[in-house]
C-alpha positions as CSV (number, residue, x, y, z in Angstrom):
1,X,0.0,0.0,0.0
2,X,3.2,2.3,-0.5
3,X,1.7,4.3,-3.5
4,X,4.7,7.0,-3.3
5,X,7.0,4.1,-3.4
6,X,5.4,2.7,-6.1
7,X,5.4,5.9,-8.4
8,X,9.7,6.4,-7.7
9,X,10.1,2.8,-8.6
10,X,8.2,2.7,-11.7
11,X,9.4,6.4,-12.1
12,X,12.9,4.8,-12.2
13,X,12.1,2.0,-14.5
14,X,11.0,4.3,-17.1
15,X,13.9,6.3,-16.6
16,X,16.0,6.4,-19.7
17,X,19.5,4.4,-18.8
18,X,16.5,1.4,-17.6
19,X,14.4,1.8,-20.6
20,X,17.0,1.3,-23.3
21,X,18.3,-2.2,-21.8
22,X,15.1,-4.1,-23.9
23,X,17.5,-7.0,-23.8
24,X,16.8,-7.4,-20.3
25,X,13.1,-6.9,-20.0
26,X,12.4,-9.1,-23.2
27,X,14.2,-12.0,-20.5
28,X,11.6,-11.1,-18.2
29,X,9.1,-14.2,-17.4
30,X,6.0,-13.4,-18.5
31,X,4.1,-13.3,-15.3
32,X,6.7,-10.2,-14.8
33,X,6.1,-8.7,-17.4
34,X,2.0,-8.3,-17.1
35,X,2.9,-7.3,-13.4
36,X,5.0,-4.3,-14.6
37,X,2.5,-3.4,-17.6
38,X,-0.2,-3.7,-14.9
39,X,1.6,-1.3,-12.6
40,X,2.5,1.1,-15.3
41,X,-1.1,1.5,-16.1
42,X,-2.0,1.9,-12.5
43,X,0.4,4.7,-11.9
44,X,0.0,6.4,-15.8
45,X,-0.6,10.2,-15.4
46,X,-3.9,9.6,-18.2
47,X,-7.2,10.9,-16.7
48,X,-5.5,12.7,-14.0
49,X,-4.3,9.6,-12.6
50,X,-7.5,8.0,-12.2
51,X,-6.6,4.7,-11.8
52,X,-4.2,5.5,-9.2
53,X,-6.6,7.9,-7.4
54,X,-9.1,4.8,-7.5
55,X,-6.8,2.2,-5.9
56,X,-5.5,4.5,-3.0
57,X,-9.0,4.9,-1.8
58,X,-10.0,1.9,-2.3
59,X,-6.8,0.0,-0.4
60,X,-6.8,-1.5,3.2
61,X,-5.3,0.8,5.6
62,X,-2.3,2.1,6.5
63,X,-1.6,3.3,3.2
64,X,1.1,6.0,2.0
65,X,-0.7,8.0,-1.0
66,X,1.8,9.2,-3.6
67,X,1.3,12.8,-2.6
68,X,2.3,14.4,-5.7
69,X,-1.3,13.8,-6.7
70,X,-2.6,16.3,-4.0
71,X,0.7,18.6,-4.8
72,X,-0.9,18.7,-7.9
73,X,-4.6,19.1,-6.7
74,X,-3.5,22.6,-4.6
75,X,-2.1,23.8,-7.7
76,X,-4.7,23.8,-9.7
77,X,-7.0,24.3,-7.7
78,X,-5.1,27.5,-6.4
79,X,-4.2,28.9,-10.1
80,X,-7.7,27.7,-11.5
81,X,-9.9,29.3,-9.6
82,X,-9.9,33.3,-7.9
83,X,-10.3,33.5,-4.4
84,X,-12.8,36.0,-4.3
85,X,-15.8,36.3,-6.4
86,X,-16.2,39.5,-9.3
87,X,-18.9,40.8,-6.0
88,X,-16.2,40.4,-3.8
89,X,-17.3,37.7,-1.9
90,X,-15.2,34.6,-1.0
91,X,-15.0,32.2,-3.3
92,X,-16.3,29.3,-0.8
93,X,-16.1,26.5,-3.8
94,X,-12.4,27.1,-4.4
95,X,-12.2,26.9,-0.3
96,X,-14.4,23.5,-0.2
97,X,-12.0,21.7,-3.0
98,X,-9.1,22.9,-0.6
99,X,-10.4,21.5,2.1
100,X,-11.6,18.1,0.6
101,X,-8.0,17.5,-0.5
102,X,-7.0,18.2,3.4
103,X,-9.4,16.1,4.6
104,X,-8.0,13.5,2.3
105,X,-4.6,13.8,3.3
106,X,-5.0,13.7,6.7
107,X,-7.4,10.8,6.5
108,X,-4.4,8.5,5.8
109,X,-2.1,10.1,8.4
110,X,-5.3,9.0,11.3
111,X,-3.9,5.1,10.4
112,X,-0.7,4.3,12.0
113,X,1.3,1.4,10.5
114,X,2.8,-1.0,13.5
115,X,5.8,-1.1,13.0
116,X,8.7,-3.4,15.5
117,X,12.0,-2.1,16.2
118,X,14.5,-3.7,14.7
């Protein structure tokens, strides 16, 4: 359920000095293979990264979101949107989208994973 760790290692993968060794993924087992064309879907940036949004709320607890995704959220939501209306008035829709992303966030910081020291 490590969704951050999942995006740097895919991230990696796809990196250019990985890609270009096609010698070595075409030795892959098969199974392999379909598990890392499976995960590159899962973590693809089409659609806003639907698929990935999907899967972290729909995962057992503790989970680690790849929070880049909400990075992204406050962004757009920031530069899309005015903060106050043209009456003047707040802009309480921008402020709802804010705080629906926070709520998010800390939802998955309210699950602690047990961990045993080593």
């Amino acid at each position: 359920n490590n969704f951050n760790g999942l995006i740097q290692i895919i991230t990696g993968l796809g990196s250019y000095s990985c890609h270009r060794l096609t010698s070595t993924f075409d030795s892959l087992p098969k199974t392999q293979k379909v598990t890392l064309n499976e995960l590159n879907d899962l973590t693809s940036c089409r659609k806003g990264f639907s698929e990935l949004r999907s899967a972290t709320r729909l995962c057992q607890f503790p989970c680690i979101p790849y929070l880049g995704l909400y990075l992204t959220d406050f962004t757009f939501i920031e530069e899309g949107s005015k903060s106050l209306m043209q009456n003047g008035h707040i802009n309480f829709y921008k402020r709802n989208l804010l705080a629906k992303a926070i709520r998010d966030i800390q939802h998955y910081q309210q699950n602690p994973y047990c961990l045993d020291t080593v």
